[in-house]
C-alpha positions in Angstrom: 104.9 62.9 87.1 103.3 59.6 86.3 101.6 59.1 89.4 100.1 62.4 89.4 99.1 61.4 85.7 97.2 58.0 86.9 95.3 60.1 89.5 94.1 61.7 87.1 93.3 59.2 85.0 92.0 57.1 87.8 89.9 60.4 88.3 88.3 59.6 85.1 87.8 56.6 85.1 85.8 56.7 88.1 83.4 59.2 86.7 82.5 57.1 84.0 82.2 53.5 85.5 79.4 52.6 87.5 80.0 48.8 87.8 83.0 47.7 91.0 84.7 44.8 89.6 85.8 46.6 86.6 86.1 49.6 88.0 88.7 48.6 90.6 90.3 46.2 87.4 90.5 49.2 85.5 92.4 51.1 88.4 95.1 48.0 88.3 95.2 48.1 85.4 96.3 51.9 85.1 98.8 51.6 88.3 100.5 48.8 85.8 100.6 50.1 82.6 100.1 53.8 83.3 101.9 54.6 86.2 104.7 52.1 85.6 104.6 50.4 89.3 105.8 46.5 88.7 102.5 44.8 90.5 99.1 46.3 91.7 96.1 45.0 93.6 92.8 45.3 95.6 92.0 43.7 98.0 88.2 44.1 99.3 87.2 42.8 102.9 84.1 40.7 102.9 81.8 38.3 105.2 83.5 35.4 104.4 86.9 35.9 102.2 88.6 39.2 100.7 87.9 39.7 97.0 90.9 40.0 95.3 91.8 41.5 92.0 95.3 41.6 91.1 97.7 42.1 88.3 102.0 41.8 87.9 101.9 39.4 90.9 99.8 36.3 90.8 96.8 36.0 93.0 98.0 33.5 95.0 101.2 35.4 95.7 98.5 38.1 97.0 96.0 36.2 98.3 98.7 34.5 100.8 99.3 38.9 101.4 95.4 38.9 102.0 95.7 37.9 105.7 98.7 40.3 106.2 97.0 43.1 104.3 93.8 42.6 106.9 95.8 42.8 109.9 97.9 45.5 108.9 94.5 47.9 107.8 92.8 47.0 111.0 96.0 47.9 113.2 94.8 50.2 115.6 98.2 51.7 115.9 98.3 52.1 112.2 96.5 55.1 111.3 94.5 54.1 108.1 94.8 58.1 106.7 98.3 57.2 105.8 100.3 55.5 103.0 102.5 51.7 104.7 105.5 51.5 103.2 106.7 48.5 103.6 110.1 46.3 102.5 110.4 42.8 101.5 111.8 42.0 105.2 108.7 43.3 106.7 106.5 40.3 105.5 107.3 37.4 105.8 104.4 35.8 103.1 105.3 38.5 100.5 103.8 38.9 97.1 106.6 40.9 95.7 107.4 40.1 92.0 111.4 40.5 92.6 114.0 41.4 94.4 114.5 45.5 95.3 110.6 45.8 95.5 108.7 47.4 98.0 105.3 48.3 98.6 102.6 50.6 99.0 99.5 50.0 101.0 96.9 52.2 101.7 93.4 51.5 102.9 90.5 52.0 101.4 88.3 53.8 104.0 85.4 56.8 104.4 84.1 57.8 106.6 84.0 54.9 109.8 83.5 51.9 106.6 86.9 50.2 106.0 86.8 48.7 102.0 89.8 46.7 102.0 93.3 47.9 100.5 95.0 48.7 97.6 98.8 47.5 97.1 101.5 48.6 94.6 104.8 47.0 94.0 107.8 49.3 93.2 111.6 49.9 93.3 112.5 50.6 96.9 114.0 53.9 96.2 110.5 54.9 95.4 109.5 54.3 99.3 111.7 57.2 100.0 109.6 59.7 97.5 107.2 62.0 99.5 105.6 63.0 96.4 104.9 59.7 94.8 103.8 58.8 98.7 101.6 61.6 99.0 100.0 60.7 95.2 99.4 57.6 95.9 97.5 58.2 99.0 94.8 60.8 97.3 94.5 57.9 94.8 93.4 55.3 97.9 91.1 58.1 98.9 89.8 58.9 95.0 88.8 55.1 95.4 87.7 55.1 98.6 85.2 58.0 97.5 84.1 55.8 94.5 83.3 52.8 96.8 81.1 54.6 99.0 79.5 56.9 95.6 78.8 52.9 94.3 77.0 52.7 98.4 75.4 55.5 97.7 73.7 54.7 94.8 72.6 51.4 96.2 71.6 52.7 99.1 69.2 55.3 97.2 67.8 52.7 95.5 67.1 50.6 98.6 65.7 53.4 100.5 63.2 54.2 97.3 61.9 50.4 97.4 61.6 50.3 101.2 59.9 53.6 101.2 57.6 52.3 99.1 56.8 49.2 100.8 56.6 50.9 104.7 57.4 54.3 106.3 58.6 52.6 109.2 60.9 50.3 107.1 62.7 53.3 105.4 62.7 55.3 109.1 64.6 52.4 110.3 66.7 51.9 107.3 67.7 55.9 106.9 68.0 56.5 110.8 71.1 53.5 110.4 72.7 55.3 107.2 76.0 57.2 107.3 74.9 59.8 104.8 72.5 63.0 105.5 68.9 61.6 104.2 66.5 64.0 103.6 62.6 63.8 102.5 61.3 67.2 100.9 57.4 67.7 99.7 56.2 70.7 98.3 55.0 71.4 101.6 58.3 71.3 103.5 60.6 68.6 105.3 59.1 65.8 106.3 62.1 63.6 107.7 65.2 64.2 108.2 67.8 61.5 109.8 70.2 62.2 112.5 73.6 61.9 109.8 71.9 65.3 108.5 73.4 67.0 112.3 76.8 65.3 112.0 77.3 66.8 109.0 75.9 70.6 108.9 75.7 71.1 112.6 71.8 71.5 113.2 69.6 69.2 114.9 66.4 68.2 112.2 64.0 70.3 114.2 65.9 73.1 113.1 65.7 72.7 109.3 63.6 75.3 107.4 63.1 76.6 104.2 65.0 80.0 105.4 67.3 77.8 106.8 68.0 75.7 104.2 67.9 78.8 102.3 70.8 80.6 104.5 73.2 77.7 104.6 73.0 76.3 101.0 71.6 78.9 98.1 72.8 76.1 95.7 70.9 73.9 97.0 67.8 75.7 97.6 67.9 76.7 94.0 67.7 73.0 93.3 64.7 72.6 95.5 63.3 75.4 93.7 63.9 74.0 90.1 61.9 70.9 91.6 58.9 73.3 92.5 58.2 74.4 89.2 59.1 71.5 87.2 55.8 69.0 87.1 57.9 66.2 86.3 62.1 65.9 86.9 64.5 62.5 86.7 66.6 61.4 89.5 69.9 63.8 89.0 72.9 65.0 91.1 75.1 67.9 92.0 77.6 69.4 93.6 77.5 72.6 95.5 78.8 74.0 99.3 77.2 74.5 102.3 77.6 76.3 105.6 78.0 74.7 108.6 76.6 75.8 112.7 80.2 76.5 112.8 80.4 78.9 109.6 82.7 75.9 108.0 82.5 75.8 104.5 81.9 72.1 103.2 81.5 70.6 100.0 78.3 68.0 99.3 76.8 65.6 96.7 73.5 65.7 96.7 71.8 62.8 94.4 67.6 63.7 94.5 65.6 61.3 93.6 61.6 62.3 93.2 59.7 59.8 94.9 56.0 59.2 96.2 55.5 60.4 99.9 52.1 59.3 101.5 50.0 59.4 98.1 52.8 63.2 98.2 54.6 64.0 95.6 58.6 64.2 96.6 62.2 64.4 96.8 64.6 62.0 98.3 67.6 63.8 99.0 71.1 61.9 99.5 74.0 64.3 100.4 77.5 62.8 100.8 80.1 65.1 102.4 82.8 66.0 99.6 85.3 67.8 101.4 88.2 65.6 102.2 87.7 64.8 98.3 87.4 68.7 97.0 90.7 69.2 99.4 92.5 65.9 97.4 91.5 68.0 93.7 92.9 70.7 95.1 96.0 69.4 95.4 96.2 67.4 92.8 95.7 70.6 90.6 98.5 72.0 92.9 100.9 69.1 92.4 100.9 69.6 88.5 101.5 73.1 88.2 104.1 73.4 91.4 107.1 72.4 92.6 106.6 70.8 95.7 109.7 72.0 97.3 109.5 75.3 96.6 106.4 76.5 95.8 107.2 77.7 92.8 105.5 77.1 89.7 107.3 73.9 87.9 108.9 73.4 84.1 104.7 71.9 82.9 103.3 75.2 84.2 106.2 77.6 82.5 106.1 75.9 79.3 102.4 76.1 79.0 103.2 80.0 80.3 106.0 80.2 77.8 103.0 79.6 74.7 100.3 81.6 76.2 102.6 85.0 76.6 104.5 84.7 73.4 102.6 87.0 71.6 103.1 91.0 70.0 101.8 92.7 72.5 103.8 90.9 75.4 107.1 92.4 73.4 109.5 92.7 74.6 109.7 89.4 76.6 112.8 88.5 78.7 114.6 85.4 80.4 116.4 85.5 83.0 117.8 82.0 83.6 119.3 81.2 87.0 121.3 77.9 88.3 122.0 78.2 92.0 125.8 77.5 92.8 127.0 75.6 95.8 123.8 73.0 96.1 125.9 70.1 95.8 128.4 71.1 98.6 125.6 72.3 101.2 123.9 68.3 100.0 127.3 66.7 101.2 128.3 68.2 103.8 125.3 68.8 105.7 122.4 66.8 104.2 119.8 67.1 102.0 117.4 68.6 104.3 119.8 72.0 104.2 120.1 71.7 100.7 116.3 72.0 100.7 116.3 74.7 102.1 118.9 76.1 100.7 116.7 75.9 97.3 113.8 77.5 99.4 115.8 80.3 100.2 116.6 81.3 96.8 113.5 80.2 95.5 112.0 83.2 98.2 114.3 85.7 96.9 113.2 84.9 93.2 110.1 85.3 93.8 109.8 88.7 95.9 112.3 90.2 93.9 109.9 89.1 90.3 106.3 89.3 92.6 104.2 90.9 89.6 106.8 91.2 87.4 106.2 87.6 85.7 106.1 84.2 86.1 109.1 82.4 88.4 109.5 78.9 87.9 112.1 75.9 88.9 112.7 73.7 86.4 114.3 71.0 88.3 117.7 70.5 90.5 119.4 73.7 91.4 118.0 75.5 87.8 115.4 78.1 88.2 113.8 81.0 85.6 111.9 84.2 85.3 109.5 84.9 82.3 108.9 88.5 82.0 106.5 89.8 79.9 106.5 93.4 78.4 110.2 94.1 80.0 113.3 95.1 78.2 116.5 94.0 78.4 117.6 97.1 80.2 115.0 96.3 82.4 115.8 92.6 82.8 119.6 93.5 83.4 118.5 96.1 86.6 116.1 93.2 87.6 119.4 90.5 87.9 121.3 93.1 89.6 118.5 93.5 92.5 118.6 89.6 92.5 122.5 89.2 93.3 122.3 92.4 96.1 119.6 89.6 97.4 121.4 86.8 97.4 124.7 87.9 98.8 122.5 89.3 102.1 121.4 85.5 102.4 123.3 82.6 103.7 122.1 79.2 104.3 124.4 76.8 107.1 127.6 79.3 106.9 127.9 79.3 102.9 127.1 82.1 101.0 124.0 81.6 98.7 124.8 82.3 95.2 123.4 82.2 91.8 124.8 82.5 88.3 122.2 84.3 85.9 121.9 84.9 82.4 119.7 86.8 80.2 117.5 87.0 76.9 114.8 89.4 75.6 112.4 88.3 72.5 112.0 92.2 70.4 111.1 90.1 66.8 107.7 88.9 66.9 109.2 85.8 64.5 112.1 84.9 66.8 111.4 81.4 68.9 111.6 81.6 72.2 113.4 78.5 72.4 115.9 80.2 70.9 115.7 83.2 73.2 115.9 81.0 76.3 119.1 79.1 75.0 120.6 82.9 75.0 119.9 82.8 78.5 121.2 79.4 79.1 124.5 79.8 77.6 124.9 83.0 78.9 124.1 81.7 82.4 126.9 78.6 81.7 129.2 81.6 80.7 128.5 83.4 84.0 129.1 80.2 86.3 132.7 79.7 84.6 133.9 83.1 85.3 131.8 83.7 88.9 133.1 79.8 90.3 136.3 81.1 91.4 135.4 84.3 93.3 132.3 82.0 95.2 135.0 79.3 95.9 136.7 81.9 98.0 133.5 82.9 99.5 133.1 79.5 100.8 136.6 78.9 102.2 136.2 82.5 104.0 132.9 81.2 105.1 134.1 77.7 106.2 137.6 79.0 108.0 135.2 81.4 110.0 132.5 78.4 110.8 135.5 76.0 111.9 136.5 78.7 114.2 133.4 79.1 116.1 131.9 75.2 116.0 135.4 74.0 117.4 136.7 77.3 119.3 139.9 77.0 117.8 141.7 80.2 117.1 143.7 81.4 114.2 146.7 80.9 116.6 146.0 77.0 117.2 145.8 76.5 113.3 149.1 79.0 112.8 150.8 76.4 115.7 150.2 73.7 113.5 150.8 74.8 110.6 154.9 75.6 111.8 155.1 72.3 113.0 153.5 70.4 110.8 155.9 72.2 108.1 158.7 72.0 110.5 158.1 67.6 111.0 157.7 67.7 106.7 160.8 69.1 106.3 162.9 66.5 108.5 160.5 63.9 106.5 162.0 65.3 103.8 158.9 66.3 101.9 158.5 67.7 98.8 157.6 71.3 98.3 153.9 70.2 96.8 153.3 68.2 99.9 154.7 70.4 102.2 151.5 72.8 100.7 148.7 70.4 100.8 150.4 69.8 104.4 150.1 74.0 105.2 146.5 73.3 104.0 145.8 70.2 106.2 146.9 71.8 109.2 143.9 74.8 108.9 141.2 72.4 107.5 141.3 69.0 109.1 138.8 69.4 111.3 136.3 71.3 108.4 134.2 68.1 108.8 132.8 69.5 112.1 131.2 72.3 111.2 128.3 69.9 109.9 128.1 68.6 114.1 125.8 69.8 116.0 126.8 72.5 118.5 125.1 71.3 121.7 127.6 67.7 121.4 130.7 69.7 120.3 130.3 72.0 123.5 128.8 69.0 125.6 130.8 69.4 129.0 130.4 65.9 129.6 131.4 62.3 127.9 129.9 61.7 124.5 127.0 59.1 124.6 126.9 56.5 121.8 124.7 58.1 119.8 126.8 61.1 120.1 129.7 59.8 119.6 129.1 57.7 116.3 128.0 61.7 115.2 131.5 63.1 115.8 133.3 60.0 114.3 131.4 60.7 110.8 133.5 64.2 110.6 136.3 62.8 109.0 134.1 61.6 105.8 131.9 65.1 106.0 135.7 66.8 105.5 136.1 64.4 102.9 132.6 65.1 101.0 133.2 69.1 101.7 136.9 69.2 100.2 136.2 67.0 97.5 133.2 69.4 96.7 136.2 72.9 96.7 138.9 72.2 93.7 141.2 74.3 96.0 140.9 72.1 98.5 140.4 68.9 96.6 143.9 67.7 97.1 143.6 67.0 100.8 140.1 65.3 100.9 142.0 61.6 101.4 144.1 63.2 103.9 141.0 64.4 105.7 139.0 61.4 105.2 141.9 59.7 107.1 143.7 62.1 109.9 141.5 59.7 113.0 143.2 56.6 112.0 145.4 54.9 114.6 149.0 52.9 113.5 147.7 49.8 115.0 144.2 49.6 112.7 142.0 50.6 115.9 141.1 54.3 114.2 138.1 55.3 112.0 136.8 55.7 109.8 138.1 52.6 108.1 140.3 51.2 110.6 143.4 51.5 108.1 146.5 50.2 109.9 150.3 51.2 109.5 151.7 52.9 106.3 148.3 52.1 104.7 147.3 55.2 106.6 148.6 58.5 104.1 151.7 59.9 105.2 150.2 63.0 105.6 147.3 62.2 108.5 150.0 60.3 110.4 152.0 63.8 110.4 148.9 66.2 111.2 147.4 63.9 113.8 150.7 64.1 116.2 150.9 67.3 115.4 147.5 68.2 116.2 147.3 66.0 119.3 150.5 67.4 120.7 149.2 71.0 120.5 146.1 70.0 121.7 147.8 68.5 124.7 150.3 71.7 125.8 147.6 74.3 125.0 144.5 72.5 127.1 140.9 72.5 126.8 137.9 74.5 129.1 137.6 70.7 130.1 141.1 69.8 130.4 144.4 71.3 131.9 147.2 71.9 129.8 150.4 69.6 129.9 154.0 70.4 130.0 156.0 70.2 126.9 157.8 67.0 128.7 154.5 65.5 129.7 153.6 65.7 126.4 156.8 64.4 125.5 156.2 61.6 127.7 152.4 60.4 126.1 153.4 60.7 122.4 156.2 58.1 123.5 153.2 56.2 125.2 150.7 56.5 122.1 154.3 55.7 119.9 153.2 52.3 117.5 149.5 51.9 119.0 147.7 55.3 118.3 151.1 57.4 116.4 153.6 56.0 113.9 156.6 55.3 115.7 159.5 56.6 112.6 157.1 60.0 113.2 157.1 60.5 116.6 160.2 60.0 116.9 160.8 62.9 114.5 158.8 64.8 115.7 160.7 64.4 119.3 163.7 65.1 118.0 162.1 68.9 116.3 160.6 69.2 119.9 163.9 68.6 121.9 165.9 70.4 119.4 163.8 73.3 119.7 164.2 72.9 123.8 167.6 73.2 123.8 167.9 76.5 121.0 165.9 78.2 123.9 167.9 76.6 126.6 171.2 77.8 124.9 169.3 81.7 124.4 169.4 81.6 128.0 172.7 80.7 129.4 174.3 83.5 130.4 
């Protein structure tokens, strides 16, 4: 990830440069050219003006931002531990390079001190990335950090030439700081400022060498090390302490040996690292995981992949793994299911190989196992308990499913690229032969969803089905159409199965909100059936069946013949069954009532040559049982 690799960089260069200007040129300068965003800048509050330091947009372009950027940071309603994202209509003096762009803005803030802002220019579809978000808000913070560590520094020297000068200078100098100040002489504390509570928990009267001792051993080896060395140059470290409240935190401590009333002494700065241990944390997490998941990702296997491909980890096995029926769940009921549908399978991967060897996701719906010291017997009984695991689990009413293959390394001179292309093909191999028997899985799955989210039974579908067939017939239809017709009539309504159940089964009218939900079943149908190669033939059908004959339908208000022959046919037939068979919310209507309103509906709603047809079928039918019962 590039952003994860200027963090890291950025992490660097911080450690090594002491001096702001360059520092926070340097960072630009890696957003730019390291990280690949289009612009990048800094803005720094100040007394007078905000410094600025920009590069891929001119200054002026930012500087006219400046006054934008301020407002925005200071925003009480804009909390300042977040990333803005923000779109080239959301400004209206905007220092974005070109069209497309967005931006990130975080602020640079620690503790209560707000530094300024930091701004990034990037393709808009990069707003939408949590992950880059997320990265580019520990980087804000990694900044933040080395603005205040610059303070810090500054304010340790300040505090050494004040003490100095007066006591009572430095008392009212360190009593004002936002960082635990601390005086040590060999003889114990001898001032401690109130920032030294906020941070540990104890008041300064209640700091003692057992104390001291208790909360931080780190630390009080330190003090030690200053004990028995007669002479020792102002250094720093990192180590924890315990809090009142038995929280763990993380400090800098710069010491500084000083002169203390004609004393020799220790000034002692400690800066709370927490927040910034927590941001390394998962910053080491990010480049070995998948965020999704939680597995480990394709950097940490192939690093694995060289450390365990050695003799004595013979023999080492492969199991590769591409989960089937991701892009279906993605288009027909959003990528937040398809998420989880990956965490699902991603769970079962990982308790079925927990100890066994490293499980790993190497990106889209492709995951694999490395197993050390396993055979391929082994590896074979080890698939088998995967599959049992995955036809148990289903995610949104499909089946979760997963095509696996296998390779085991036994040569010590055999690559295990090569090894892990065994898997792969074999995997590819698997797919081909399993995609027809998990097709059926799904259309068993989907047939017994439509039935439940819309309460229609197998009879309604059968109704339609005859007359549908029955109206294609007197159309004269040919015998393929008269299929995708048979097909039509059961699935036309698979689009609402991605609706949710509280508005299908909402006794009352449909708000707006609601509404504009229900009317986007027609292109979820279309996404699923498009998605099923059985069912692939009727997806324009689908897409289509709401359309009215005078243009008034959705969803593309197609008017006339435009609309396919085929929706025309199922949505009479549909709406006249609907109509005699009746609704928990609405009674049911004679056959001549019905009649009666698809001669109403006939060249607004219905095409007229259809209804007609279908009228003639109807009365037809009418008069066959009329004549079975004259005497």
């Amino acid at each position: 990830n590039r952003v994860l690799k200027a963090v890291r960089n950025v992490n660097q260069l911080i450690v090594r440069e002491k001096n702001r200007e360059r520092l926070v040129q340097g960072i630009c300068r890696e957003l730019v050219e390291g990280c690949g965003y289009t612009g990048a800048g800094v803005v720094l509050f100040g007394t007078e003006k905000p410094s600025i330091t920009a590069l891929g947009f001119s200054e002026e372009h930012l500087g006219a931002f400046g006054a934008v950027l301020e407002q925005l940071l200071k925003d009480p309603e804009h909390p300042q531990d977040r990333v803005r994202k923000i779109a080239p209509t959301d400004l209206t003096a905007s220092p974005l390079p070109r069209p497309g762009e967005g931006l990130f803005v975080a602020s640079l803030k620690w503790g209560e001190h707000l530094y300024g802002g930091i701004v990034a220019a990037c393709p808009l579809s990069s707003l939408d990335d949590e992950e880059e978000e997320m990265l580019f808000l520990e980087l804000s913070q990694d900044l933040s950090f080395a603005l205040y560590s610059l303070d810090l520094e500054a304010i340790r020297e300040e505090a050494q030439r004040v003490l100095q000068e007066s006591e009572e200078q430095f008392r009212t100098l360190a009593e004002s700081l936002p960082v635990a100040t601390l005086i040590r002489t060999h003889t114990g504390w001898v001032y401690v400022n109130p920032f030294f509570e906020a941070l540990t928990g104890y008041r300064a009267t209640e700091l003692t060498d057992e104390l001291w001792s208790e909360i931080s051993p780190e630390g009080a080896a330190l003090l030690s090390r200053w004990h028995k060395e007669a002479e020792m140059l102002p250094f720093e470290a990192e180590f924890t302490l315990t809090t009142k409240g038995q929280r763990t935190k993380w400090v800098l401590a710069r010491l500084t040996p000083i002169r203390y009333r004609e004393e020799a002494a220790l000034l002692v700065l400690l800066l709370d690292l927490t927040e910034r241990k927590l941001a390394e944390d998962r910053i080491r997490y990010l480049t070995f995981h998948d965020t999704l998941t939680g597995l480990y990702n394709r950097t940490f296997f192939e690093q694995e992949m060289n450390r365990l491909d050695t003799p004595e980890n013979l023999p080492l096995s492969v199991i590769m793994g591409d989960l089937n029926g991701l892009k279906l769940v993605n288009d027909t009921f959003g990528h937040a299911m398809g998420d989880e549908f990956l965490r699902q399978a991603a769970r079962i991967l990982e308790e079925v190989c927990r100890d066994r060897g490293v499980v790993a996701r190497l990106g889209g719906d492709e995951f694999v196992v490395l197993l050390p010291r396993t055979s391929s017997a082994e590896v074979q009984v080890l698939g088998e308990s995967i599959q049992e695991e995955f036809k148990r689990t289903a995610v949104a009413s499909i089946p979760l499913s997963i095509s696996l293959g296998y390779g085991t390394k036994t040569d010590p001179n055999q690559p295990l690229d090569e090894v892990l292309r065994i898997a792969e093909n074999w995997m590819y191999q698997r797919k081909l032969t399993e995609s027809l028997s998990f097709h059926n899985q799904v259309l068993q799955a989907f047939r017994a969803s439509l039935r439940a989210v819309t309460q229609e039974t197998e009879e309604h579908s059968q109704r339609i089905r005859e007359l549908a067939l029955r109206l294609g017939k007197a159309l004269g239809l040919s015998q393929r159409e008269l299929d995708e017709l048979s097909l039509l009539a059961e699935f036309h309504d698979i689009g609402k199965i991605a609706i949710p159940q509280n508005i299908l089964e909402k006794p009352g009218p449909l708000d707006e909100e609601e509404w504009a939900i229900v009317k986007k079943h027609p292109e979820v149908g279309f996404r699923i059936t498009q998605s099923i190669w059985e069912l692939s033939s009727i997806a324009n059908y689908i897409l289509f069946h709401h359309e009215r004959f005078d243009g008034t339908g959705y969803p593309r208000g197609l008017r006339g013949e435009d609309i396919p022959l085929l929706s025309r046919i199922i949505a009479i037939c549909d709406a006249y069954d609907v109509m005699v068979t009746g609704r928990p919310y609405r009674r049911a209507r004679t056959k001549k009532e019905a009649i009666e309103e698809l001669r109403r509906c006939s060249g607004t709603q219905f095409d007229p040559r259809i209804v007609e047809a279908f009228i003639d079928i109807l009365e037809e039918e009418g008069h066959q049982d009329s004549k079975l019962q004259d005497p």
